[in-house]
KELO-527120 format. One record per residue: x, y negated, z negated of N, C-alpha, C in turn; residue number from 1. Coordinates in Angstrom, 3 decimals, always signed. Layout:
% residues N
PT      n.x      n.y      n.z     ca.x     ca.y     ca.z      c.x      c.y      c.z   k
PT        X        Y        Z        X        Y        Z        X        Y        Z NUM
...
% end
This chain:
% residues 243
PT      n.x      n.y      n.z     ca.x     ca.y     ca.z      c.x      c.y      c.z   k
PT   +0.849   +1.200   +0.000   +0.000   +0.000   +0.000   +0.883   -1.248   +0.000   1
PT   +0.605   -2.128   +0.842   +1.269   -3.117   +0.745   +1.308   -4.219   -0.180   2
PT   +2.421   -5.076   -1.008   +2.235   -5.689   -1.677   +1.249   -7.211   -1.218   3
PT   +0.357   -7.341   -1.947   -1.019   -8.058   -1.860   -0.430   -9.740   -1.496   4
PT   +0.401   -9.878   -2.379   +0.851  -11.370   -2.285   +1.279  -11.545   -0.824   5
PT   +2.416  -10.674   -0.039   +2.870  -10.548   +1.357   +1.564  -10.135   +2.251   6
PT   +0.312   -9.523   +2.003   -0.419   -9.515   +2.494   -1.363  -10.142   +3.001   7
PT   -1.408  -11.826   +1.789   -1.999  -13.093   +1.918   -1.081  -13.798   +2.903   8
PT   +0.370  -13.704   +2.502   +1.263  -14.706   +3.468   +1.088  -13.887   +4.865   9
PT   +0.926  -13.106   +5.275   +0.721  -12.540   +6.993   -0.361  -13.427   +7.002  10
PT   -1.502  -12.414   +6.603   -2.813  -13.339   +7.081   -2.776  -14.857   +6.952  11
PT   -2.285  -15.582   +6.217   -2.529  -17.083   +6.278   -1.690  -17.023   +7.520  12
PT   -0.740  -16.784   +7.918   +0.068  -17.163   +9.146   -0.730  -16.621  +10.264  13
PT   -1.380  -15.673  +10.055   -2.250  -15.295  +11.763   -3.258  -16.221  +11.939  14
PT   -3.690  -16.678  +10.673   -4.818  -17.998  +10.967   -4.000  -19.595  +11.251  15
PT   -2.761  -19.370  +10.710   -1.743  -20.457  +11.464   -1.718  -20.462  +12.866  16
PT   -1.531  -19.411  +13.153   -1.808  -19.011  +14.431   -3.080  -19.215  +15.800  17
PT   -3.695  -18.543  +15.103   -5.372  -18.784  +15.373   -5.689  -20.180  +15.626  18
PT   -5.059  -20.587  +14.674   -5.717  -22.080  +14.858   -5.271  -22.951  +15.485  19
PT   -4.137  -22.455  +16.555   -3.286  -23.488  +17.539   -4.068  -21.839  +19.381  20
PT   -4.926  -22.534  +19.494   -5.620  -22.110  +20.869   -5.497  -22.286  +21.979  21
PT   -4.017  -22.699  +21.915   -3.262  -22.656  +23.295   -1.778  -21.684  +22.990  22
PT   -1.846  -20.978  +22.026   -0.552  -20.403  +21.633   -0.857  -18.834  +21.694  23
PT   -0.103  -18.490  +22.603   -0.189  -16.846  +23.312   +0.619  -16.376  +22.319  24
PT   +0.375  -14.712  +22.029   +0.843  -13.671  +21.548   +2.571  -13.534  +22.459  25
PT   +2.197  -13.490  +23.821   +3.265  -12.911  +24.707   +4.128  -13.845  +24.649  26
PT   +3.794  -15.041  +24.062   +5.168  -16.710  +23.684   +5.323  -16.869  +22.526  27
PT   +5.105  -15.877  +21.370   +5.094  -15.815  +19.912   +5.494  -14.295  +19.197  28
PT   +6.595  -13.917  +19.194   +6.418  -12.196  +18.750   +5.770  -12.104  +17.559  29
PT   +5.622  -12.985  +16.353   +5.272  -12.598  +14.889   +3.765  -12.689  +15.478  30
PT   +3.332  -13.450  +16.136   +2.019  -13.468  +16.588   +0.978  -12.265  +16.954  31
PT   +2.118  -11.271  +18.115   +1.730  -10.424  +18.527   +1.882   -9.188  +17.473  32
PT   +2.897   -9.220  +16.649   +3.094   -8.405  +15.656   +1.997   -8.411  +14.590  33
PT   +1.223   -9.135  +14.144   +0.539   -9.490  +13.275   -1.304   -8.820  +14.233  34
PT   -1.068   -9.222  +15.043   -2.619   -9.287  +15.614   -2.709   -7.748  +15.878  35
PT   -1.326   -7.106  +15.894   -1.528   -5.188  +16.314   -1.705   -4.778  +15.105  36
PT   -1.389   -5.378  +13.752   -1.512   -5.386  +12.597   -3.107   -5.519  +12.078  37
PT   -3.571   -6.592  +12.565   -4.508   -7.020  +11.885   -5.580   -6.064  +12.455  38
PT   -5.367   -5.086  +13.702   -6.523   -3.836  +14.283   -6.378   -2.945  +13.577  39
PT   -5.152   -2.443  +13.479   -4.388   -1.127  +12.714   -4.786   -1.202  +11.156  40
PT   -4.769   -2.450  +10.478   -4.348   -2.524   +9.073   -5.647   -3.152   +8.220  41
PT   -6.755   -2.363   +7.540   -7.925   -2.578   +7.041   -7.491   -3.413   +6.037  42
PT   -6.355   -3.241   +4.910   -6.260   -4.460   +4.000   -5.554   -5.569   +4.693  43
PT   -5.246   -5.459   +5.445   -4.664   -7.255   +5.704   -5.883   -7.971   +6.641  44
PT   -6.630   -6.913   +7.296   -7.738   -7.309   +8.260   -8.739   -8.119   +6.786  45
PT   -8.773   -7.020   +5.624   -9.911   -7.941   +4.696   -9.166   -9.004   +4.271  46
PT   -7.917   -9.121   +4.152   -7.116  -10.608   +3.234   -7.501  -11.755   +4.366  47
PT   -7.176  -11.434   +6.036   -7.655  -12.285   +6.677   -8.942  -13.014   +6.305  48
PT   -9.945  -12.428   +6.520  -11.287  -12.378   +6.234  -11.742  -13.135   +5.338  49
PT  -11.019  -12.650   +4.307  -11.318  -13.049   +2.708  -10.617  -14.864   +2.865  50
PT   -9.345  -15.233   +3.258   -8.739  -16.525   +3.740   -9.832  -17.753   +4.592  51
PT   -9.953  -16.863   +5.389  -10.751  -17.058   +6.724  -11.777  -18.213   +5.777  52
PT  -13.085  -17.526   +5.159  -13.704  -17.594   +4.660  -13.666  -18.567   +3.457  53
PT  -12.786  -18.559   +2.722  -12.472  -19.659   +2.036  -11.941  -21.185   +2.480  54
PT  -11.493  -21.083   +4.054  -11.042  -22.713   +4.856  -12.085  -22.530   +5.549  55
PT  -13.290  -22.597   +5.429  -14.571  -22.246   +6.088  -14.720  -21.866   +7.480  56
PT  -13.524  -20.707   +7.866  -13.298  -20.192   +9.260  -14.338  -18.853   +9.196  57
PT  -14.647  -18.430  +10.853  -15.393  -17.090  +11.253  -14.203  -16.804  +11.912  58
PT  -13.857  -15.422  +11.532  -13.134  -15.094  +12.636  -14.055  -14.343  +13.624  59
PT  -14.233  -14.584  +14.866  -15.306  -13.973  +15.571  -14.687  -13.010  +16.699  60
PT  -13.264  -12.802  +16.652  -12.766  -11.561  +17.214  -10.995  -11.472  +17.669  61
PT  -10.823  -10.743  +18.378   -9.639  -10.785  +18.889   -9.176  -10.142  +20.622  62
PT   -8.655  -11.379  +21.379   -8.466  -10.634  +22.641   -7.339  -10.781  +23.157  63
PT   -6.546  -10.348  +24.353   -5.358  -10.250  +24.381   -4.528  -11.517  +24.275  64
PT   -5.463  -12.894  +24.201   -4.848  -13.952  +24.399   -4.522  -14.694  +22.530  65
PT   -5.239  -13.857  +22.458   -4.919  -14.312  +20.713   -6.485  -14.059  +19.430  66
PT   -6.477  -14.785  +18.123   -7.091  -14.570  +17.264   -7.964  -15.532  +17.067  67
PT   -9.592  -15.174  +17.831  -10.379  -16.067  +17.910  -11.228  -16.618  +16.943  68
PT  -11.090  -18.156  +16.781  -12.056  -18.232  +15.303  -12.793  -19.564  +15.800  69
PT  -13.786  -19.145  +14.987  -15.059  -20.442  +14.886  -15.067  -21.240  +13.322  70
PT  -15.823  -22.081  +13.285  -15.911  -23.135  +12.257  -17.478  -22.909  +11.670  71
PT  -17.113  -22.951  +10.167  -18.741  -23.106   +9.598  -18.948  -24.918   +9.716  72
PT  -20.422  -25.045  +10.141  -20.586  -26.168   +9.884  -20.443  -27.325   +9.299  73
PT  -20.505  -27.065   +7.785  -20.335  -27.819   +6.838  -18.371  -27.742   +6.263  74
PT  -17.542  -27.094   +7.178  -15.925  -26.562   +6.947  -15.359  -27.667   +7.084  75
PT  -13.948  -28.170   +6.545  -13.431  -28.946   +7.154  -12.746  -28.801   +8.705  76
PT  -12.966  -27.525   +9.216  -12.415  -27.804  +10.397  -13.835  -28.000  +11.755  77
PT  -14.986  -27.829  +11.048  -16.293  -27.940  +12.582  -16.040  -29.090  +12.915  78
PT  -16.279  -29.140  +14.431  -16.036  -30.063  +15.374  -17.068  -31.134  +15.246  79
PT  -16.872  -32.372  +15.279  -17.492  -33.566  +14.820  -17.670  -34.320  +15.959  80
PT  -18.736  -34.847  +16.347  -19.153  -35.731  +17.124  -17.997  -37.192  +17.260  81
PT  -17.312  -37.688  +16.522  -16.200  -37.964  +16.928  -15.181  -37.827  +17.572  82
PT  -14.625  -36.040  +17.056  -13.470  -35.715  +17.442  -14.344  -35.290  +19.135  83
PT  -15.527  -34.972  +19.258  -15.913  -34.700  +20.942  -15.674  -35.775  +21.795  84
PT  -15.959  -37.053  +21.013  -16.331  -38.581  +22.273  -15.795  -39.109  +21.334  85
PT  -14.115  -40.260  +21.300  -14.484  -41.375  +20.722  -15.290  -42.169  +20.693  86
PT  -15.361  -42.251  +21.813  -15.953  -44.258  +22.483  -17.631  -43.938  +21.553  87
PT  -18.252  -44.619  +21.132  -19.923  -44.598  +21.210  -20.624  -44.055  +21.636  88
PT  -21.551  -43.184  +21.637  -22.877  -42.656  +22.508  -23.624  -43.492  +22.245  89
PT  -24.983  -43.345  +23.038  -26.032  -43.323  +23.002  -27.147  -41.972  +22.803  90
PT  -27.726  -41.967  +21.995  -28.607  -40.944  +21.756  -28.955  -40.492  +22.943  91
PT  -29.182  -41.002  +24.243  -29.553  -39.898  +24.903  -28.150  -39.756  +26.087  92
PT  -27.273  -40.120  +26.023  -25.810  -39.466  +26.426  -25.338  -38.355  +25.339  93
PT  -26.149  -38.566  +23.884  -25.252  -37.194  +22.742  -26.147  -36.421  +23.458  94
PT  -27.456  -36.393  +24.028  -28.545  -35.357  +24.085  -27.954  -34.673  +25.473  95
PT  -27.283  -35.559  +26.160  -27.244  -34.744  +27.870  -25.573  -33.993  +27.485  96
PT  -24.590  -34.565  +26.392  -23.414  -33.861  +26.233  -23.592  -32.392  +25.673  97
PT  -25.129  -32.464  +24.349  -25.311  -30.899  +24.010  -26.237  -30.262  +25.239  98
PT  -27.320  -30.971  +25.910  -27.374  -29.820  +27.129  -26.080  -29.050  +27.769  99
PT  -25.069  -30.081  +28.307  -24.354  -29.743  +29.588  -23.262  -28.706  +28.573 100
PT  -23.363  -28.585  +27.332  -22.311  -27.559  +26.592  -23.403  -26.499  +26.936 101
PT  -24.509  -26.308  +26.646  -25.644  -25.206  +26.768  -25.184  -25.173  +28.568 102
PT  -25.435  -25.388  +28.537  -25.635  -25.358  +30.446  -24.205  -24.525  +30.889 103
PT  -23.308  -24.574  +29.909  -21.639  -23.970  +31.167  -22.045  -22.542  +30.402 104
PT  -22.551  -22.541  +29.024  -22.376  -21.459  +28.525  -23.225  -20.365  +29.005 105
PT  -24.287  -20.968  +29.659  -25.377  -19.883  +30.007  -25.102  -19.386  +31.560 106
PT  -24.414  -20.539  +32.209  -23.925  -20.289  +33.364  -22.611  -19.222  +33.532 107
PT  -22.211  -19.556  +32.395  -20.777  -18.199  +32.694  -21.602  -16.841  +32.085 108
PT  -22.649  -16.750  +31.158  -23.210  -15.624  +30.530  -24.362  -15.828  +31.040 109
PT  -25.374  -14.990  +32.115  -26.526  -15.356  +32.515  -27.455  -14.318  +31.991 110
PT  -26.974  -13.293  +31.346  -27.585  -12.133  +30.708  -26.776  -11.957  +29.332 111
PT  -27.793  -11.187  +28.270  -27.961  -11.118  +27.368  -26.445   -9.489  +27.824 112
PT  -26.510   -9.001  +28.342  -25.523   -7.816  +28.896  -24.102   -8.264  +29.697 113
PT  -23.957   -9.513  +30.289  -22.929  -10.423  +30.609  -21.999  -10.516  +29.040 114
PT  -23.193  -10.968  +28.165  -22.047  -11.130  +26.813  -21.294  -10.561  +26.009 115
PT  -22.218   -9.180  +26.326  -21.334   -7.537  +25.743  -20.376   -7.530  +26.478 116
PT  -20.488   -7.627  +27.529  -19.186   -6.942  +28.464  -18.010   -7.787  +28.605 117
PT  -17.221   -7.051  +27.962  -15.609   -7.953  +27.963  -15.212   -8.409  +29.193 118
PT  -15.357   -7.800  +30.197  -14.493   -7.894  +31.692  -15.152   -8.989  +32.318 119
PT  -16.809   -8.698  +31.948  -17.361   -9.718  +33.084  -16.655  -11.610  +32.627 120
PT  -15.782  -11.760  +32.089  -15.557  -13.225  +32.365  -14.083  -13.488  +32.773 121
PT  -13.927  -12.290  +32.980  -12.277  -12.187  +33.496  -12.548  -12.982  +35.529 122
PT  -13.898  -13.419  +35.778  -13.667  -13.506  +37.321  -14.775  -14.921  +36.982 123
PT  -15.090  -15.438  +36.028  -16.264  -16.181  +35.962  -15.522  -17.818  +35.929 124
PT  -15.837  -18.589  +37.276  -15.095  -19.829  +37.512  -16.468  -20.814  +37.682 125
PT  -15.723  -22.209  +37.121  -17.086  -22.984  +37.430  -16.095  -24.268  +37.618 126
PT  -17.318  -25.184  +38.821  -17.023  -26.330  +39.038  -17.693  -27.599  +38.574 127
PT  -17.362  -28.548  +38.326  -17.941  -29.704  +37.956  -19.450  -30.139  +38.747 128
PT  -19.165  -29.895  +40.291  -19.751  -30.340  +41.248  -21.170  -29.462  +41.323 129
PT  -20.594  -27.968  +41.425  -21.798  -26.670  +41.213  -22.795  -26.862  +39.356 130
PT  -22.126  -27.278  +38.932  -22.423  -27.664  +37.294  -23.351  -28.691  +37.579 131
PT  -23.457  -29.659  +37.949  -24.454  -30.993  +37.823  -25.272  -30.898  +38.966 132
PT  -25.098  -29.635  +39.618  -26.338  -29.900  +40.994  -27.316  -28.699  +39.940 133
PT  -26.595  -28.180  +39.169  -27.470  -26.868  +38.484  -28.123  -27.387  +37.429 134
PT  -27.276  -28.412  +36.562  -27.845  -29.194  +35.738  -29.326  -30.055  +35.857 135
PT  -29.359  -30.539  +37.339  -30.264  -31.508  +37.741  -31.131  -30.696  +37.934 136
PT  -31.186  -29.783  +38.716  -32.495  -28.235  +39.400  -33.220  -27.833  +37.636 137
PT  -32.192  -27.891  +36.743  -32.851  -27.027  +35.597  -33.768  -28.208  +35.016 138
PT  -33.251  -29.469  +35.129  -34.088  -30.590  +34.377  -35.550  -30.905  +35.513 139
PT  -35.071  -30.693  +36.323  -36.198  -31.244  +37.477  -37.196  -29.591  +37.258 140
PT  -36.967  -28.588  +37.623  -37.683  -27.529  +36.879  -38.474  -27.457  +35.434 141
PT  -37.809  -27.990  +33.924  -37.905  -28.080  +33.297  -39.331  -28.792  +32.942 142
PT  -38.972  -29.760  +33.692  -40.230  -31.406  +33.061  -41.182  -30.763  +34.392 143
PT  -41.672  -29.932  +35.445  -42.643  -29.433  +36.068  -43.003  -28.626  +34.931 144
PT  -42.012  -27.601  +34.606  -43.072  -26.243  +33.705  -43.740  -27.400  +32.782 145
PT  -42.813  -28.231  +32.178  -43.212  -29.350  +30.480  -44.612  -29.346  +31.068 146
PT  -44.820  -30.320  +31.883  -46.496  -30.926  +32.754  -47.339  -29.478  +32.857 147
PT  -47.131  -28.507  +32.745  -47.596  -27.426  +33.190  -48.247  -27.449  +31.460 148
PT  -47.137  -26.952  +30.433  -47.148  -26.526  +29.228  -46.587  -27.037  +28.328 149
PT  -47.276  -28.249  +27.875  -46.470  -29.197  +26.718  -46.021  -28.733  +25.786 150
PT  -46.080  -27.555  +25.497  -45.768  -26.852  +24.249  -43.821  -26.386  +24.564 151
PT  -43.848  -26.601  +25.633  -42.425  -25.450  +26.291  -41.310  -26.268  +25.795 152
PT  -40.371  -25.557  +24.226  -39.579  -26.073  +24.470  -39.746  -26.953  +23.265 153
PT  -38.723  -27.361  +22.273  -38.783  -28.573  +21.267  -39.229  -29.625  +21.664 154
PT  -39.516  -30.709  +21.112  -39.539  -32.381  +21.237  -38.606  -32.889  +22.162 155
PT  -36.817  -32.427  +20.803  -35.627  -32.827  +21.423  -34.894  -32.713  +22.551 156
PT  -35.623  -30.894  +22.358  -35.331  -30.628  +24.170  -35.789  -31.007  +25.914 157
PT  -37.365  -30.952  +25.110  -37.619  -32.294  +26.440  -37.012  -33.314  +26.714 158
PT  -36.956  -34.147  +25.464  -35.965  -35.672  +25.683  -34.736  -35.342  +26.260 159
PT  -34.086  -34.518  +26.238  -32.715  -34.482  +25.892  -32.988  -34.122  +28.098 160
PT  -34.024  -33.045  +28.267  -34.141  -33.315  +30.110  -34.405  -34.402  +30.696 161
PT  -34.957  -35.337  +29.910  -35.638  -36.065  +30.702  -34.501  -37.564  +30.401 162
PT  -33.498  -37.430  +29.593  -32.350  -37.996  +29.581  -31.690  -37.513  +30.407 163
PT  -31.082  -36.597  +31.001  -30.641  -35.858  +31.810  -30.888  -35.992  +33.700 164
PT  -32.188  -36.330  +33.851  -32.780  -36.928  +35.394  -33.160  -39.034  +35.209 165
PT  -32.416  -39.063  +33.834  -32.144  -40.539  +34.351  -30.472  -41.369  +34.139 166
PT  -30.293  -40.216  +34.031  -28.722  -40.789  +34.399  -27.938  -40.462  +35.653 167
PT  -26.965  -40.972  +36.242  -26.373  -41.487  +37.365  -25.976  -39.638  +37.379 168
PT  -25.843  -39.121  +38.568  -24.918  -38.028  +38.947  -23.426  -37.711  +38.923 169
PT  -23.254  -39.489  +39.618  -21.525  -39.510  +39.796  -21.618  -41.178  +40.045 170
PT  -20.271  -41.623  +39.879  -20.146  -42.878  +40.151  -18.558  -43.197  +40.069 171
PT  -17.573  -43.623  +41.181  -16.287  -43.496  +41.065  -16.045  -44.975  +40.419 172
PT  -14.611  -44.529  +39.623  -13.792  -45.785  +39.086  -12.838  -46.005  +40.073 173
PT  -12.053  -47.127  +39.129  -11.163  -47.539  +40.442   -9.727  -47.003  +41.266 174
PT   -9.482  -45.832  +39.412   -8.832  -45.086  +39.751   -8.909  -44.024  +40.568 175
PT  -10.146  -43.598  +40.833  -11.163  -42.393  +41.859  -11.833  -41.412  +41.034 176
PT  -11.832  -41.365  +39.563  -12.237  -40.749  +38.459  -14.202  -41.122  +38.592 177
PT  -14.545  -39.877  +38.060  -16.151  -40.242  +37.960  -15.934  -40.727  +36.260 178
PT  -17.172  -41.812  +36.505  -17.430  -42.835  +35.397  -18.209  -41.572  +34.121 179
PT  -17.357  -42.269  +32.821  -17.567  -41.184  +31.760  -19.470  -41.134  +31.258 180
PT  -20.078  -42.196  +31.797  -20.812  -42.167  +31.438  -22.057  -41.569  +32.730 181
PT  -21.721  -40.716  +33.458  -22.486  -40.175  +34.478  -22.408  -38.188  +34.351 182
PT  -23.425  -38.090  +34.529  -23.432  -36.327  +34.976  -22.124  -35.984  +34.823 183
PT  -21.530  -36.288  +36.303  -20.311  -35.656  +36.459  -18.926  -35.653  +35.000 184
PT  -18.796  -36.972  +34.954  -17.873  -37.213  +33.553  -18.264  -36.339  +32.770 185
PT  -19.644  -36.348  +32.217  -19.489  -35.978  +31.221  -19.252  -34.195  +31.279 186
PT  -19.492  -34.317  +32.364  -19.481  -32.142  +32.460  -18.009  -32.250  +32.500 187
PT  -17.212  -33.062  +33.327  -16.040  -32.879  +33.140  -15.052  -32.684  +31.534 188
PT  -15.742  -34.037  +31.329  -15.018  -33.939  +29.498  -15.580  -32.485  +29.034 189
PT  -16.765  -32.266  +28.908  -16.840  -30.788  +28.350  -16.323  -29.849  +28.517 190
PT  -16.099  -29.932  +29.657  -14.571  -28.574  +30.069  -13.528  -29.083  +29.734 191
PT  -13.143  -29.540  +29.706  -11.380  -30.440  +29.205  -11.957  -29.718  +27.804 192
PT  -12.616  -30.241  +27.046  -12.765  -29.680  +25.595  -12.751  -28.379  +25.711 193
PT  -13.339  -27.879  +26.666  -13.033  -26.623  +26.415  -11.900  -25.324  +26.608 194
PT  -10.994  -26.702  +27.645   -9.945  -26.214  +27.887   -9.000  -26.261  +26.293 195
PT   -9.048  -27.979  +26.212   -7.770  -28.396  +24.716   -8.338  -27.164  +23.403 196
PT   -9.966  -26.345  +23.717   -9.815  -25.600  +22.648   -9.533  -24.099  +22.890 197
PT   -8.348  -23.834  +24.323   -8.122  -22.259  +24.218   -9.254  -21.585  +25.107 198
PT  -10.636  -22.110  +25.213  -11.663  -21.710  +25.715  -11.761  -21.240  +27.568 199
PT  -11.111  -22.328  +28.289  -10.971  -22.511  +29.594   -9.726  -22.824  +30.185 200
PT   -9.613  -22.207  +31.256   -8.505  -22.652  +31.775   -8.504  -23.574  +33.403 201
PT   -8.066  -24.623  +33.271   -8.061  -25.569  +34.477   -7.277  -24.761  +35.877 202
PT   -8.091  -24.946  +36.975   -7.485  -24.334  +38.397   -7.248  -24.964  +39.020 203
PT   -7.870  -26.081  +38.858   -7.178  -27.218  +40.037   -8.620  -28.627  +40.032 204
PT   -8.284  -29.692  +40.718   -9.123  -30.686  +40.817  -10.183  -30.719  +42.095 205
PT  -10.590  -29.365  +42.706  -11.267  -29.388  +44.047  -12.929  -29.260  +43.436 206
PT  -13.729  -29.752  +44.053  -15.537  -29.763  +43.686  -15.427  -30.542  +42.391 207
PT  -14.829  -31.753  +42.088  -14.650  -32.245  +40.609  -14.126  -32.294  +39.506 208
PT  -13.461  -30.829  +39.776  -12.838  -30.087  +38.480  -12.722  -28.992  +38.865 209
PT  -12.239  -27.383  +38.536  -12.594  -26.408  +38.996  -11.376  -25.559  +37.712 210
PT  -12.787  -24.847  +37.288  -12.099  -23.944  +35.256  -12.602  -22.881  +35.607 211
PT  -11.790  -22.196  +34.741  -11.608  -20.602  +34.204  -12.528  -20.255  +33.077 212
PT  -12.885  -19.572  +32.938  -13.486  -19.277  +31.453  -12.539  -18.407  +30.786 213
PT  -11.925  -18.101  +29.807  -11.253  -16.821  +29.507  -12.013  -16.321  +28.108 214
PT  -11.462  -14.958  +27.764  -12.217  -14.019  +26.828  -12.891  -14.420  +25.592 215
PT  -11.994  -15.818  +24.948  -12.230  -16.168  +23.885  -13.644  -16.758  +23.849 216
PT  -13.969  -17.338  +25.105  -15.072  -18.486  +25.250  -16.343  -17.531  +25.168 217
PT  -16.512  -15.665  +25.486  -17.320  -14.929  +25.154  -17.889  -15.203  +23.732 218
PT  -16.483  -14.600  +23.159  -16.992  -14.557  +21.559  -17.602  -16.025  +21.209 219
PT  -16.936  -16.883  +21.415  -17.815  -18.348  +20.812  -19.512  -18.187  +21.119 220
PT  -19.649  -17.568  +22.149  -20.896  -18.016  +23.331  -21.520  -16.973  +22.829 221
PT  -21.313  -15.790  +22.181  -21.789  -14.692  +21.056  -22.836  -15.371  +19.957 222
PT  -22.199  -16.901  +19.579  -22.724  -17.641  +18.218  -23.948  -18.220  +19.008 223
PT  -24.099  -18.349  +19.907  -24.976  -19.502  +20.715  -26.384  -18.849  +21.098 224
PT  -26.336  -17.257  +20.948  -26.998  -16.526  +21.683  -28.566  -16.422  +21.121 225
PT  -28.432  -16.480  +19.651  -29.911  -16.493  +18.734  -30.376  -18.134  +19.487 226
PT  -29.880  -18.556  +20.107  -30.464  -20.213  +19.791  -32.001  -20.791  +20.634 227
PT  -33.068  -20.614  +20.257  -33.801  -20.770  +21.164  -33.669  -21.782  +22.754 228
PT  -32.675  -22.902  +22.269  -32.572  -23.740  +23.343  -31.574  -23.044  +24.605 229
PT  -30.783  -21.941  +23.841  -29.930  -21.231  +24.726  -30.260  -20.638  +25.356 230
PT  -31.554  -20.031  +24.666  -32.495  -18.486  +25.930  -33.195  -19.317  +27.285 231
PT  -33.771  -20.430  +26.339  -34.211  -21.081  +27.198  -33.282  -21.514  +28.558 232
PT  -32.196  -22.029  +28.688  -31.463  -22.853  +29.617  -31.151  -21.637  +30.241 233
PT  -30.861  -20.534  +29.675  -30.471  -19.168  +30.393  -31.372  -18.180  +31.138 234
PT  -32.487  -18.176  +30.340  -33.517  -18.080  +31.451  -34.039  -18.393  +32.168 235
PT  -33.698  -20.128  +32.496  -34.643  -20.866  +33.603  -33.138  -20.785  +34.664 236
PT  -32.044  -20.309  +34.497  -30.716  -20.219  +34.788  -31.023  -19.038  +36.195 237
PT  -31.404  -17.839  +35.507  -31.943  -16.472  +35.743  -33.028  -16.551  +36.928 238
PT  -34.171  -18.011  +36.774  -34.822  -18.102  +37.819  -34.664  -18.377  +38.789 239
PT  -33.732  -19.362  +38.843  -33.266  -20.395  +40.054  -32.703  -18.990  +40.514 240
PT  -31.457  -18.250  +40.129  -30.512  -17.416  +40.745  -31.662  -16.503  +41.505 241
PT  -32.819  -15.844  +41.049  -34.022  -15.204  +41.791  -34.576  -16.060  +42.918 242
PT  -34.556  -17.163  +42.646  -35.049  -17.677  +43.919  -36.867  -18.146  +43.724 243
% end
């Protein structure tokens, strides 16, 4: 049995680890040493756990790229509407930034069986450009079913569509950048975030932007899955693709 005290210092260091989401196993050996550890080894897997849990971390899995963790809400490390946007929102720019996070996630996972399966996001690419023409179809869909069935759907979530078909699509700066406060920007910043968090990986600047999803961004998108607003965006996702 291993001594308990050395068993806390591994695990605090794999969550040292963990918690820098651009830092590969294959560019870190204690990294990779630790994470074959942490499958193999039931007491250091619970000291993790037990750590985890006390800096108000989930660890929500592990894939070849490293040791994936989420944030409890109320933790000091959950992501804050600050650290997403400096500059100011407006309530209905915060409302179209949490659609268009719903919107990549349902688009890389379009089935409830997409999210089990490890492999399927090893080929799953999205563009800025394909993102806000899908964005607009789901809101313009959306507010027909709404008129159909006022009931469909929260309060917030209506607003948050109907914020969504009154803002600009695209609009260039002077540098040739789309303006942060349009469709496009803002889908863009959401992938950048999701790149700076380990989540995505950038392919190049063609259709707006053009990202990777990699393994880790499953497990996150695992947490998202109870969410009624998620089934929702994913099933009206499911229709369009039917036709």
């Amino acid at each position: 049995m291993a001594d308990a005290q050395q068993l806390a210092q591994d695990a605090a260091k794999l969550l040292r680890f963990g918690l820098q989401p651009k830092l590969r196993p294959a560019n870190e050996a204690d990294y990779g040493v630790l994470l074959r550890r942490y499958d193999a080894e039931l007491e250091l897997r619970g000291f993790v756990h037990m750590i985890a849990d006390g800096l108000g971390l989930v660890v929500l899995g592990v894939t070849e790229l490293g040791l994936v963790l989420g944030a409890e809400p109320d933790g000091p490390f959950a992501l804050t509407l600050a650290d997403y946007r400096r500059s100011g929102l407006s309530v209905e720019a915060r409302m179209c930034h949490g659609l268009i996070q719903l919107l990549i996630a349902a688009y890389c996972f379009p089935s409830a069986a997409s999210l089990e399966d490890a492999t399927h996001i090893a080929g799953t690419r999205v563009c800025v450009n394909r993102l806000v023409e899908h964005l607009v179809n789901l809101a313009r869909e959306f507010e027909r079913r709404a008129n159909e069935d006022p009931e469909l759907g929260t309060k917030e979530l209506r607003e948050a569509w109907r914020a969504v078909l009154s803002m600009a699509q695209t609009r260039g700066t002077t540098d040739g950048r789309s303006a942060a406060n349009t469709l496009s920007g803002m889908t863009l910043h959401a992938l950048k975030q999701l790149e700076r968090g380990g989540l995505m990986r950038k392919l190049g600047d063609q259709d707006g932007g053009s990202f990777q999803a990699l393994g880790a961004y499953r497990l996150q998108v695992r947490e998202l899955a109870a969410l009624p607003a998620f089934r929702l965006v994913r099933d009206a996702r499911a229709r369009e693709e039917r036709g």
